[in-house]
N, C-alpha and C positions, 0 to 999 in steps of 0.2 A: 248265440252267446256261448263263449267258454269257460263253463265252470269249473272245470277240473284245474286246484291250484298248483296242485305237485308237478313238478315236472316242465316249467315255465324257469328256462336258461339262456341268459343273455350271455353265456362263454361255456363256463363248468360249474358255473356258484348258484345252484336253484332259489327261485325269488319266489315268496307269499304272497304273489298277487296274481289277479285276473286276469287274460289274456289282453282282454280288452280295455284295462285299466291302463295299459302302456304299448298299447299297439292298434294299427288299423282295424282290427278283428277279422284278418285274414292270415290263413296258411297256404307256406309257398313250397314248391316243392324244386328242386335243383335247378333244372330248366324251364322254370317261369319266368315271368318281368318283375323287378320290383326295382319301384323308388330311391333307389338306394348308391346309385353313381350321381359322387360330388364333384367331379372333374376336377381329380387331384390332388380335394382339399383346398385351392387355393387359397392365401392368407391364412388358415385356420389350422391350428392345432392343438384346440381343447379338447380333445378327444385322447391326449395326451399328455394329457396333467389334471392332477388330482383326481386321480384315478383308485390310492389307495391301495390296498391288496388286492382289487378283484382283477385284473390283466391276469389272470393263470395258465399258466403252460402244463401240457402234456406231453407225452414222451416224442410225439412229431416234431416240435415244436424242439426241442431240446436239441432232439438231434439233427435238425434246420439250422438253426442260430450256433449251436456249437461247429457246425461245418462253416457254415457264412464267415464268420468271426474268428476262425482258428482260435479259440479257447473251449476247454475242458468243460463241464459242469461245476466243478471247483472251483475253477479263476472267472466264471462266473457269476459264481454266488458271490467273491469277493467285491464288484461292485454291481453287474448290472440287475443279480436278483437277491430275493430272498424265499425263507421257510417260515408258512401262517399254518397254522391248525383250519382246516375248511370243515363242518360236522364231524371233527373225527380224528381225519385223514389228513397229513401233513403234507403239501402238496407247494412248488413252487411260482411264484408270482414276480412280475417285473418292479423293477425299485422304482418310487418315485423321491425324487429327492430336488434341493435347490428352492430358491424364493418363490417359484410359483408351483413347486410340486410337482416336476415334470420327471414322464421318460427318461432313463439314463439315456437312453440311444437318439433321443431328440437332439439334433445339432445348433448351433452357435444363431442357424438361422431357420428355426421352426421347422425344421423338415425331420423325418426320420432316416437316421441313417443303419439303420439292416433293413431297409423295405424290402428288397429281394429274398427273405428270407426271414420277413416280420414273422409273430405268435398267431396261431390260428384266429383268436377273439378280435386283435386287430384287425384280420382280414374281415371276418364275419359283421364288423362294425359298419351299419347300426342294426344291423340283424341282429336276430337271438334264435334259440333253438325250441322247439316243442317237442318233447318227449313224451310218449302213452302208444304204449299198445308196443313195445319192443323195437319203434321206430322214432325217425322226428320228423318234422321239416321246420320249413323258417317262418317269424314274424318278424315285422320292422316296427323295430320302437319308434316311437313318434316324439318323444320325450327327449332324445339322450344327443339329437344332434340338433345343430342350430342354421346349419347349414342350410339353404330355400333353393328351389327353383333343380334340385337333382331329377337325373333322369332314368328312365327305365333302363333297367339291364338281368341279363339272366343270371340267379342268384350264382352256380357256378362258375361264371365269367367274373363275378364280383369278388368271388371269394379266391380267384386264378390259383390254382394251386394243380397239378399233373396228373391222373389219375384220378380222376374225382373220384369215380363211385367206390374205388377202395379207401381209399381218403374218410368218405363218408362212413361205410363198414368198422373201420378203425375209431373215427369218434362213437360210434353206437355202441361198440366192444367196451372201447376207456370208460364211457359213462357207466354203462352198464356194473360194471369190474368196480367202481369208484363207489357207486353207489348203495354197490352190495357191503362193501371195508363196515361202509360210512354206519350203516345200518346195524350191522355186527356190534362196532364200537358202542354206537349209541343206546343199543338195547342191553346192553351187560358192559356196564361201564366198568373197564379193570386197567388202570395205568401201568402196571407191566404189561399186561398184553398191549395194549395199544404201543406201547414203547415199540415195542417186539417188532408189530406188525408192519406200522411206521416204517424202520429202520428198512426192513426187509422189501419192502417196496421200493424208496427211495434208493436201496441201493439196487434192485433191480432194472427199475424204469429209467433212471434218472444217472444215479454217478457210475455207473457198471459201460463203459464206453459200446456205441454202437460200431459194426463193422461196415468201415464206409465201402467196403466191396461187393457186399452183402444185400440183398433188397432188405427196406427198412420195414416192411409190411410182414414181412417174412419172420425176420428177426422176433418182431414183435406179438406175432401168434406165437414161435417158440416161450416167450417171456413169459406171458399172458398164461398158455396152457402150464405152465409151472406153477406159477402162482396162483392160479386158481387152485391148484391140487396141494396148496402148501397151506393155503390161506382160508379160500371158501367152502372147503368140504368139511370144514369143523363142526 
């Protein structure tokens, strides 16, 4: 049994419940088997609609889709996303919009169209994350898809993305950095500061352009050690 609630992340958005309330009651760790290849999805695409705010993107993610897409952060926020308050932390999420609530990027015929360069939570779908002890690994909701008859695959192969285990470094870092804001905010609640803070992140991570020449790992330690030393040493 897992009773530790904190820390139980199906993208970036932590959930109050039990490991085992919405998963098999196992942890996987990158190179495991898990249940979780739907071969492609076929016919189904509710896994992309009514989705709501939780689709959240981090600054990989940003700077994937901004390359994918030739748009800015800016000419992105004008349709495919937007800005929610998460504990805190103003942080950006995919728009759902249209009669059934879907994906902007969903196309005409239920497909996704920036799959080459989807939002990390999409990939990790229907995984989620477990955070404790300054590490994670994966659990598969057993809840969130409808899909039967998926096959084993190794959670890194699922989640295909180049460099995994820096990949995975870089979400431990973002949460980590995220969760400390989140905590600050919430324990000394002060709306100029939060404003402040806010501002200072989103233009750091987010509208402040990455250098596509650049390693994007790289970059982002430079960002990060900033920000911590602007932000978290208060």
């Amino acid at each position: 049994m897992f009773k530790k609630r904190e820390g139980i992340d199906p993208g970036q958005m932590l959930r109050n419940v039990k490991l085992e309330e919405i998963s098999d009651g196992k942890l996987y760790g990158a190179n495991e088997l898990v249940k979780a290849d739907c071969h492609d999805c076929a016919g189904c695409c509710d896994c992309c609609c009514g989705m709501g705010e939780s689709i959240l993107l981090d600054p990989s993610d940003v700077y994937r889709l901004s390359a994918g897409v030739g748009l800015s952060f800016e000419q992105l926020l004008e349709t495919h996303l937007e800005l929610h308050v998460v504990d805190g932390v103003i942080l950006p999420n995919l728009k759902m919009e249209g009669k059934r609530d879907c994906c902007t990027f969903l196309n005409e015929k239920g497909r996704c169209s920036v799959h080459p360069y989807r939002p990390g939570i999409c990939r990790l779908f229907p995984l989620g994350r477990f955070y404790e002890d300054g590490s994670f690994r994966y659990f598969l909701q057993t809840q969130e898809c409808r899909k039967e008859g998926r096959s084993k695959i190794k959670v890194k192969k699922w989640v295909d993305l180049p460099e995994f285990g820096r990949y995975e470094h870089f979400i431990q870092e973002w949460h980590d950095f995220v969760r400390s804001l989140q905590d600050q905010l919430m324990a000394k609640p002060d709306m100029e500061r939060a404003k402040q803070v806010n501002l200072y992140v989103l233009n750091v991570f987010f509208y402040r352009p990455w250098e596509r020449e650049r390693d994007f790992y790289e970059q982002f330690e430079d960002r990060l050690t900033a920000a911590e030393e602007a932000l978290c040493g208060e």
